[in-house]
Biopython code that builds the backbone (N, CA, C, O; Angstrom):
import numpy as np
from Bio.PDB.StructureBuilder import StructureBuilder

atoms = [
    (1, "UNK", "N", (44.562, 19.432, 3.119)),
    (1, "UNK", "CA", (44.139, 20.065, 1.893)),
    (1, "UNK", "C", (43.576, 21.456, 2.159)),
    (1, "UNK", "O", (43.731, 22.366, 1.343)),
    (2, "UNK", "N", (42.910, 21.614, 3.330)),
    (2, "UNK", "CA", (42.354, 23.279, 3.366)),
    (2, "UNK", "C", (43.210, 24.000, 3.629)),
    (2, "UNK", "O", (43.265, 25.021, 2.944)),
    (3, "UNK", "N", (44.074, 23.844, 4.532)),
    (3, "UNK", "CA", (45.349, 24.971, 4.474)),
    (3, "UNK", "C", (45.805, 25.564, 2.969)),
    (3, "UNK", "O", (45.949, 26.686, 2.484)),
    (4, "UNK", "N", (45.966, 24.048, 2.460)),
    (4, "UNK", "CA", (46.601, 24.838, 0.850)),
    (4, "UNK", "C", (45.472, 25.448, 0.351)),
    (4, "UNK", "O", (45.673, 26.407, -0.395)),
    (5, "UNK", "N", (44.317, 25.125, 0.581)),
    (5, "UNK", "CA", (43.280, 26.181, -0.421)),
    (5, "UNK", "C", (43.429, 27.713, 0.396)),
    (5, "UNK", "O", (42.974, 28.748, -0.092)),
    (6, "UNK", "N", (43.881, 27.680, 1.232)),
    (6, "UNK", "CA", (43.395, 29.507, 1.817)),
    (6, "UNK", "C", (45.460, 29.783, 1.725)),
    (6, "UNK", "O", (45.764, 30.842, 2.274)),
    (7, "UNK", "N", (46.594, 29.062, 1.194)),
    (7, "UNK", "CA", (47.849, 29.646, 0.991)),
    (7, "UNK", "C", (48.272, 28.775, 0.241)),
    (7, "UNK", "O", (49.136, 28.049, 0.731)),
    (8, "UNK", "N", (47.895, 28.533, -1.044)),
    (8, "UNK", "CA", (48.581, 28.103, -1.765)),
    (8, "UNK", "C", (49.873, 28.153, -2.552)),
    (8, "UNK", "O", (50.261, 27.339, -3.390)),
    (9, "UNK", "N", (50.493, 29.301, -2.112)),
    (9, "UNK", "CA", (51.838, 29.629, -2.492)),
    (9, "UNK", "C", (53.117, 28.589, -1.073)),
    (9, "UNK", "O", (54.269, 28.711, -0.656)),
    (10, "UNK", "N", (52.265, 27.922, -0.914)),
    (10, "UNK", "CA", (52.482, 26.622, 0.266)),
    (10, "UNK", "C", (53.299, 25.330, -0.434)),
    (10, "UNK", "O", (53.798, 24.400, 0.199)),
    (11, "UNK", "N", (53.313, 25.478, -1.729)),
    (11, "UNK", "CA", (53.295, 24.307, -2.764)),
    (11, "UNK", "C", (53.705, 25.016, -3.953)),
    (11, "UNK", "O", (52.927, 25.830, -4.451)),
    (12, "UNK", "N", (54.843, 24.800, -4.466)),
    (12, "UNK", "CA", (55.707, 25.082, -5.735)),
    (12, "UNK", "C", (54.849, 26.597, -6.050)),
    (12, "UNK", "O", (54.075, 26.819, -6.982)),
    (13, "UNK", "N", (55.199, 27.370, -5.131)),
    (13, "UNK", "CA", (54.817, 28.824, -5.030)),
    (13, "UNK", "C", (53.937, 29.382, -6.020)),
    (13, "UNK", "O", (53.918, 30.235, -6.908)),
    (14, "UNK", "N", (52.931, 28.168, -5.246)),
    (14, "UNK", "CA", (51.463, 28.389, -6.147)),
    (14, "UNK", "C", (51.261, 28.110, -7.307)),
    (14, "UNK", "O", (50.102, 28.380, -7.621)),
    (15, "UNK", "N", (51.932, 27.631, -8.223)),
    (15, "UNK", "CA", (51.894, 27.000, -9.711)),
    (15, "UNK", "C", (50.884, 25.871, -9.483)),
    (15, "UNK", "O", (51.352, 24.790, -9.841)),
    (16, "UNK", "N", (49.952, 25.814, -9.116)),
    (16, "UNK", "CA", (49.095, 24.862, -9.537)),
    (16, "UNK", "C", (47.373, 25.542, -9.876)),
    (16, "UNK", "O", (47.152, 26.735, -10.082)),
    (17, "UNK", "N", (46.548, 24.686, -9.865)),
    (17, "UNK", "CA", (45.303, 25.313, -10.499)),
    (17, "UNK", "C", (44.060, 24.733, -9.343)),
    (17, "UNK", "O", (44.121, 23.690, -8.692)),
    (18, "UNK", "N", (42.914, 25.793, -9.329)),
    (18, "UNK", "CA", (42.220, 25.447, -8.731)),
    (18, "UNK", "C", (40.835, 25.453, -9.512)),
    (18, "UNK", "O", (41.203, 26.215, -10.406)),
    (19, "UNK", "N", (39.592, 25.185, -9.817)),
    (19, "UNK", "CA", (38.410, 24.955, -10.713)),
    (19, "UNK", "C", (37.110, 25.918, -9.764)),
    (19, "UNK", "O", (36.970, 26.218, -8.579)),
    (20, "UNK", "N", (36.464, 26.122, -10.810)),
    (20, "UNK", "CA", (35.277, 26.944, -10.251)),
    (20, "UNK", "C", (34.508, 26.179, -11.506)),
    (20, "UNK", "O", (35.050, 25.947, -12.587)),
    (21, "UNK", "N", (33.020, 25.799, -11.130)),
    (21, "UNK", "CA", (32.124, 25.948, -11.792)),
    (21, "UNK", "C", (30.597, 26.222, -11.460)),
    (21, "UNK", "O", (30.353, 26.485, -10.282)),
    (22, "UNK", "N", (29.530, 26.192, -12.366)),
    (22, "UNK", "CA", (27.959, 26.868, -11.798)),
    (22, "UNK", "C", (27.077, 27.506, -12.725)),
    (22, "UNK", "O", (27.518, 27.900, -13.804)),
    (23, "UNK", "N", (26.131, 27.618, -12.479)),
    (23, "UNK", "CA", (25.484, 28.693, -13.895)),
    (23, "UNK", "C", (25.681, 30.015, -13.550)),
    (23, "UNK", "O", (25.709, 30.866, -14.438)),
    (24, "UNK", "N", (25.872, 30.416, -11.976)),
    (24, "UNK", "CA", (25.776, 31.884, -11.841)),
    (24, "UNK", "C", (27.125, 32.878, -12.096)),
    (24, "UNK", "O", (27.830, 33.256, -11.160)),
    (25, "UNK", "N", (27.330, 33.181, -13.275)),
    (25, "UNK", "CA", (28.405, 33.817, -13.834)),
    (25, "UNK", "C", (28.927, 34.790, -12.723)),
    (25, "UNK", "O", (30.136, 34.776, -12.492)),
    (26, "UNK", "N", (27.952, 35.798, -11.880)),
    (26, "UNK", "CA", (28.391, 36.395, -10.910)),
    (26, "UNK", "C", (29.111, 35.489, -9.861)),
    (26, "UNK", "O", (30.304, 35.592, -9.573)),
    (27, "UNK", "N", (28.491, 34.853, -9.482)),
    (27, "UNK", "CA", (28.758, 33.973, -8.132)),
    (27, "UNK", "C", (30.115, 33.318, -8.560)),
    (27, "UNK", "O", (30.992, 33.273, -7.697)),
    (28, "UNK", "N", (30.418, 32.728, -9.986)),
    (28, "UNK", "CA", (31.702, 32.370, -10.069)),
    (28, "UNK", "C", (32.852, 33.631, -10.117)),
    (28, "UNK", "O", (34.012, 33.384, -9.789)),
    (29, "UNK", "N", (32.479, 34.890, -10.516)),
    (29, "UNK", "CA", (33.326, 35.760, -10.408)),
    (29, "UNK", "C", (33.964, 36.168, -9.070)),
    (29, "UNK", "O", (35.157, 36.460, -8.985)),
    (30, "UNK", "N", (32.751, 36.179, -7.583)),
    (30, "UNK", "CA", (33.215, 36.489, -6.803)),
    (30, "UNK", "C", (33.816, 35.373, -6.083)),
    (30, "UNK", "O", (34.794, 35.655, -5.389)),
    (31, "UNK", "N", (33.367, 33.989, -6.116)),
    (31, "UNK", "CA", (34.397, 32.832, -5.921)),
    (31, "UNK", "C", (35.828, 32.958, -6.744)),
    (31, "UNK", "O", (36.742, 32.148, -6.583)),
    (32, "UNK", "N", (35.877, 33.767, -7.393)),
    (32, "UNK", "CA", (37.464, 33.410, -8.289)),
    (32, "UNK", "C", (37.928, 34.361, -7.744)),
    (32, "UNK", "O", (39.037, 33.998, -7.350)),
    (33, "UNK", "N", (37.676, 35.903, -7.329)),
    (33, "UNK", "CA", (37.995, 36.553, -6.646)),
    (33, "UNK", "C", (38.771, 36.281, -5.689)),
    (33, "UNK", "O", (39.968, 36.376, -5.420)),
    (34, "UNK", "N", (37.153, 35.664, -4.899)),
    (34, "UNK", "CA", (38.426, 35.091, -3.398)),
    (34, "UNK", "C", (39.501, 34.166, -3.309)),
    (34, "UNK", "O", (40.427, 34.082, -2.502)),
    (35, "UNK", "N", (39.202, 33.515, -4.264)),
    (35, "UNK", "CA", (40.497, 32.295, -4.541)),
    (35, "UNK", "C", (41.911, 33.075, -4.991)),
    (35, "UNK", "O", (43.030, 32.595, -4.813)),
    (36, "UNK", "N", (41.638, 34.368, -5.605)),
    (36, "UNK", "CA", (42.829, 34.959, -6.425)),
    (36, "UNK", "C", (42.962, 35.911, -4.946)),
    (36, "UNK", "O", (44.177, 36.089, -4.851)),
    (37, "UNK", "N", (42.559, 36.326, -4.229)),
    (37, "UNK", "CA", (42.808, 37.283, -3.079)),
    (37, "UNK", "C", (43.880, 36.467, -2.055)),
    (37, "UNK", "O", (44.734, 37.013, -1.357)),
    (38, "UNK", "N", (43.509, 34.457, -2.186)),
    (38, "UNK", "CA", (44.305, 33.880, -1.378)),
    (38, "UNK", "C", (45.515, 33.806, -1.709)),
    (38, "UNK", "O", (46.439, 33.573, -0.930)),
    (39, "UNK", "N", (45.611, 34.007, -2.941)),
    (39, "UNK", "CA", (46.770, 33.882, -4.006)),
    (39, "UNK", "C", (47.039, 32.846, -4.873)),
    (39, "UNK", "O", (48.124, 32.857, -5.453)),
    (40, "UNK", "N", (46.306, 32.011, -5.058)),
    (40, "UNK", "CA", (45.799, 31.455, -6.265)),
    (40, "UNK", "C", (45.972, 32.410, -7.585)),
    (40, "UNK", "O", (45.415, 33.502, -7.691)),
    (41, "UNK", "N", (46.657, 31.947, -8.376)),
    (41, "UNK", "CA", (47.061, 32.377, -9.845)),
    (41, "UNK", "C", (46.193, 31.631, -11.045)),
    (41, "UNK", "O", (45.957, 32.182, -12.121)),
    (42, "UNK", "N", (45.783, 30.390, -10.723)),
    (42, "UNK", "CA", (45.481, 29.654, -11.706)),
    (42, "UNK", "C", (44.139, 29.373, -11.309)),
    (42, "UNK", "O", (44.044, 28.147, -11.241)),
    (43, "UNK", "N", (42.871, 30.010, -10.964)),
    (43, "UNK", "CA", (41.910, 29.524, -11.768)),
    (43, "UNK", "C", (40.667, 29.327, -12.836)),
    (43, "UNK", "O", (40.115, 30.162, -13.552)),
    (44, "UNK", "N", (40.439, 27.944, -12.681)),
    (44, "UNK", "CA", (40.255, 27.138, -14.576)),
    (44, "UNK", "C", (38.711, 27.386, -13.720)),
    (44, "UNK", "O", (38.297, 27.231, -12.571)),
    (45, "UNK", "N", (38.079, 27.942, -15.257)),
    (45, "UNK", "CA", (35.998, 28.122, -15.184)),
    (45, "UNK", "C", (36.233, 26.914, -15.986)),
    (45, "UNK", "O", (37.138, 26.797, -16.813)),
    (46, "UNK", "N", (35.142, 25.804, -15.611)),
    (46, "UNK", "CA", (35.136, 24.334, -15.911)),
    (46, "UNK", "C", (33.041, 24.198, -16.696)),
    (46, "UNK", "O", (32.297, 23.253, -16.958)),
    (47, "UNK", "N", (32.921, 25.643, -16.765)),
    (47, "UNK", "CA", (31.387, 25.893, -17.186)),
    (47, "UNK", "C", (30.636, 25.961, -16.038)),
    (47, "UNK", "O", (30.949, 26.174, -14.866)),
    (48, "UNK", "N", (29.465, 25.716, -16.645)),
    (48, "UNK", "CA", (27.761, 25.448, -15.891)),
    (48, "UNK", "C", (27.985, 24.397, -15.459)),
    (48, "UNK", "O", (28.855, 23.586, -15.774)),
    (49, "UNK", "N", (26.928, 24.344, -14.441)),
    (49, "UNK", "CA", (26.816, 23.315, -12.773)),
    (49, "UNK", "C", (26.919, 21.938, -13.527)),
    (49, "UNK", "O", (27.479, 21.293, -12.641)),
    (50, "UNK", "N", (26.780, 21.199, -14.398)),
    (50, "UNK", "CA", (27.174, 20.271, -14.860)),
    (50, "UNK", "C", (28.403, 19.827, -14.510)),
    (50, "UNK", "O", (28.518, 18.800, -13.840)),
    (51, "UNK", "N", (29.658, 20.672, -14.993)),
    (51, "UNK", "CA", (30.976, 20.235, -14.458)),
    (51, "UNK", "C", (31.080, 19.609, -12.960)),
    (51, "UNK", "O", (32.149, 19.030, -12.760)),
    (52, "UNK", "N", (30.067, 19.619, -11.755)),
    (52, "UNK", "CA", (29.971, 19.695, -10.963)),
    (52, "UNK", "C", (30.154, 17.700, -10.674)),
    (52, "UNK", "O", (30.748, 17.222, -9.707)),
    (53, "UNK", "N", (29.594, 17.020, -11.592)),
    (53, "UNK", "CA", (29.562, 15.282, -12.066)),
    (53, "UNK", "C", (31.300, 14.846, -11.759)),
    (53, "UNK", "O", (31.706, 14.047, -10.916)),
    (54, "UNK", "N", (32.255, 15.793, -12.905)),
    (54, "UNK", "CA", (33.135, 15.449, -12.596)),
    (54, "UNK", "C", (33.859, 15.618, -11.543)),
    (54, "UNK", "O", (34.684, 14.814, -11.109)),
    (55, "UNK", "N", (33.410, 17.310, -10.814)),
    (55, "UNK", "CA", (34.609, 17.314, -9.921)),
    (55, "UNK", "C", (34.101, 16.881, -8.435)),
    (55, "UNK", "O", (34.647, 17.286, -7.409)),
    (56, "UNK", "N", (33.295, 16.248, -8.452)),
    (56, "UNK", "CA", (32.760, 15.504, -7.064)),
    (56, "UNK", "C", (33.510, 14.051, -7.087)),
    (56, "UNK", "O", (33.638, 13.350, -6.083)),
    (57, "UNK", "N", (34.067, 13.653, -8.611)),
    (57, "UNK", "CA", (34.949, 12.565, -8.148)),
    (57, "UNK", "C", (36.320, 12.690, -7.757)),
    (57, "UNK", "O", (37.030, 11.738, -7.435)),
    (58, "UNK", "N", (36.860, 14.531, -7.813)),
    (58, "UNK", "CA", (38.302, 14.462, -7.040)),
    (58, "UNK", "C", (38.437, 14.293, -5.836)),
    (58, "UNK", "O", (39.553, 14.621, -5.433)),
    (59, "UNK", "N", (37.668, 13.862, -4.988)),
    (59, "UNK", "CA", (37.651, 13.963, -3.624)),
    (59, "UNK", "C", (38.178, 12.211, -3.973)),
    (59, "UNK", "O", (39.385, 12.147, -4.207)),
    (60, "UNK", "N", (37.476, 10.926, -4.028)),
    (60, "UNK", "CA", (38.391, 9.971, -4.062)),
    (60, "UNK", "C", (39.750, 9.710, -4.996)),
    (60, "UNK", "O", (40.172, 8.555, -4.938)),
    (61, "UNK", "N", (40.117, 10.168, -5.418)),
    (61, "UNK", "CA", (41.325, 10.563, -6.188)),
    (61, "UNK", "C", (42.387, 11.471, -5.333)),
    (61, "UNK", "O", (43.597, 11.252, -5.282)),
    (62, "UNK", "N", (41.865, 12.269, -4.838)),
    (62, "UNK", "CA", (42.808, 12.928, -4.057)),
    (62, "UNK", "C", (42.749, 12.144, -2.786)),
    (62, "UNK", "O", (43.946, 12.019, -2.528)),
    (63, "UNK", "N", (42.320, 11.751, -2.167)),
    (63, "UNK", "CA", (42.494, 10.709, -1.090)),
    (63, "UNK", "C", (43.809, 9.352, -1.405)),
    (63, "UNK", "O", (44.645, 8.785, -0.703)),
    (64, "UNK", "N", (43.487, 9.299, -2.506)),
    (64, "UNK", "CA", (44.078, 7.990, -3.094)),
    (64, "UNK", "C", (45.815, 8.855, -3.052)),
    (64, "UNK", "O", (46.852, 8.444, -2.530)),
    (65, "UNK", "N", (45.634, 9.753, -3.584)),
    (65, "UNK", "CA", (47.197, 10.455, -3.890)),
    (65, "UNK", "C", (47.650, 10.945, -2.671)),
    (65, "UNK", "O", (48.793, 11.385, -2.546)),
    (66, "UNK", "N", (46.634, 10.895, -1.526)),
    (66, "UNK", "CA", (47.048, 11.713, -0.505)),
    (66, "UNK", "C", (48.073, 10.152, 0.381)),
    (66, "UNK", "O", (49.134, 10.339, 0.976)),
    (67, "UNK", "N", (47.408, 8.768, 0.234)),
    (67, "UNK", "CA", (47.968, 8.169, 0.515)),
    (67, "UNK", "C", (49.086, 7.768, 0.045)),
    (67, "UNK", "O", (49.984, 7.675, 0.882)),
    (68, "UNK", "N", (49.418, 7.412, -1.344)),
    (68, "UNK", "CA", (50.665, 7.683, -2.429)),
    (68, "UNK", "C", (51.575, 8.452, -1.923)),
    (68, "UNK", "O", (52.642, 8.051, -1.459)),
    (69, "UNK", "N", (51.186, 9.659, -1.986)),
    (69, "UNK", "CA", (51.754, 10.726, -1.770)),
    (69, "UNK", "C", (53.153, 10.848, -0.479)),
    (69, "UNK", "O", (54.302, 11.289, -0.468)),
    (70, "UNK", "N", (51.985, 9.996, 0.749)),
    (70, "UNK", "CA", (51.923, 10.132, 2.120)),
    (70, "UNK", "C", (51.909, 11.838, 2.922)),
    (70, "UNK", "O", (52.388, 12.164, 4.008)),
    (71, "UNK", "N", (51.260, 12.577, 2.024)),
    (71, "UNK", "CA", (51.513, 14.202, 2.500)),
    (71, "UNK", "C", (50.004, 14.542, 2.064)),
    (71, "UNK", "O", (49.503, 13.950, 1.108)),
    (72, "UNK", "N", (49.297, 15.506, 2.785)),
    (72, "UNK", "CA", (48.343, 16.021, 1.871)),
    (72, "UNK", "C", (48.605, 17.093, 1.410)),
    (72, "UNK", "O", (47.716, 17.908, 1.161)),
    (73, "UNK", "N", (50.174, 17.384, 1.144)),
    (73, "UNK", "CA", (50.219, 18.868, 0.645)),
    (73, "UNK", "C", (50.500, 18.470, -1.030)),
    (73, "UNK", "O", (51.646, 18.303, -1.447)),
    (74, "UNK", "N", (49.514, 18.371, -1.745)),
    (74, "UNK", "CA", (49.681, 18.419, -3.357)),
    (74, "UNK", "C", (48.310, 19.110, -3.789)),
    (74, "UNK", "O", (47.345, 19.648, -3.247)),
    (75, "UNK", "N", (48.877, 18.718, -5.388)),
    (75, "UNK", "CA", (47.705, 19.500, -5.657)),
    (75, "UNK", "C", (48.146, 19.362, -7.242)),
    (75, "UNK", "O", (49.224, 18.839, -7.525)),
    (76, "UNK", "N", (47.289, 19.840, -8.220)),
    (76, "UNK", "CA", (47.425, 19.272, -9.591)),
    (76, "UNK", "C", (47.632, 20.670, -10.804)),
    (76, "UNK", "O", (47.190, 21.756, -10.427)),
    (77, "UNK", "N", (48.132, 20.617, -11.871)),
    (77, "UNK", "CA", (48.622, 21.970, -12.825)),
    (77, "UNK", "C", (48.280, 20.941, -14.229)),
    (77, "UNK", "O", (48.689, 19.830, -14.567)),
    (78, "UNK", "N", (47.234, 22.020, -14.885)),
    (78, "UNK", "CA", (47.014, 21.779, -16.028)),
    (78, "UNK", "C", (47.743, 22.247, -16.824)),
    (78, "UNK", "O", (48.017, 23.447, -16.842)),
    (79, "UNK", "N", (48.280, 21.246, -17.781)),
    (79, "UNK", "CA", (49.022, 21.864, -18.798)),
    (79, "UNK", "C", (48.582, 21.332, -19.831)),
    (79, "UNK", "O", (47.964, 20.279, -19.986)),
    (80, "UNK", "N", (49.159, 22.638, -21.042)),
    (80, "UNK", "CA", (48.198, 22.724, -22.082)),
    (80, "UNK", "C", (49.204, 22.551, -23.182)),
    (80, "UNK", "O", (50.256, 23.171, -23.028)),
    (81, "UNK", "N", (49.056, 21.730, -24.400)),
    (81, "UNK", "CA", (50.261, 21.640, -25.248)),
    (81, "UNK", "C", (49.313, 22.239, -26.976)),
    (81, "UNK", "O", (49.945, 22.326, -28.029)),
]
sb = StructureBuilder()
sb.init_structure("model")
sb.init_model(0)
sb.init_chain("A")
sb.init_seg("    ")
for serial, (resi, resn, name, xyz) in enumerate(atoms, 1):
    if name == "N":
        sb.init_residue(resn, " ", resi, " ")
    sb.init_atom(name, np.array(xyz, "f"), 0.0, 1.0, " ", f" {name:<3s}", serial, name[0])
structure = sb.get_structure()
């Protein structure tokens, strides 16, 4: 999984999404920065440090898919209808 976070154009040439959240509006700017410098296209502000509840449960979820999977090269794309 960390490889794809620092080249994510590694995986359906980067079409997927990555999440930032926190109260410090700066601090998420320069985190989205660096995520968009890796080449990350897609990422989703998920709010204030709250969001933080949900995304501490993708870590067993992505484990689970990593076994499914049998690859750890995935990764997830929000789509919006």
């Amino acid at each position: 999984m960390a490889p794809l976070m620092v080249d994510p154009r590694q995986l359906a040439d980067g079409q997927h999404d990555a999440f930032v959240s926190g109260d410090d509006a700066s601090a998420k700017g320069i985190v989205t920065e660096l995520l968009q410098s890796f080449g990350w296209r897609h990422v989703i502000d998920l709010g204030d440090i709250t969001a933080s509840r949900a995304t501490e449960h993708d870590l067993p979820l992505r484990l689970r898919m990593w076994g499914a999977c049998k690859t750890h090269l995935f990764s997830v794309h929000v789509v919006k209808g």
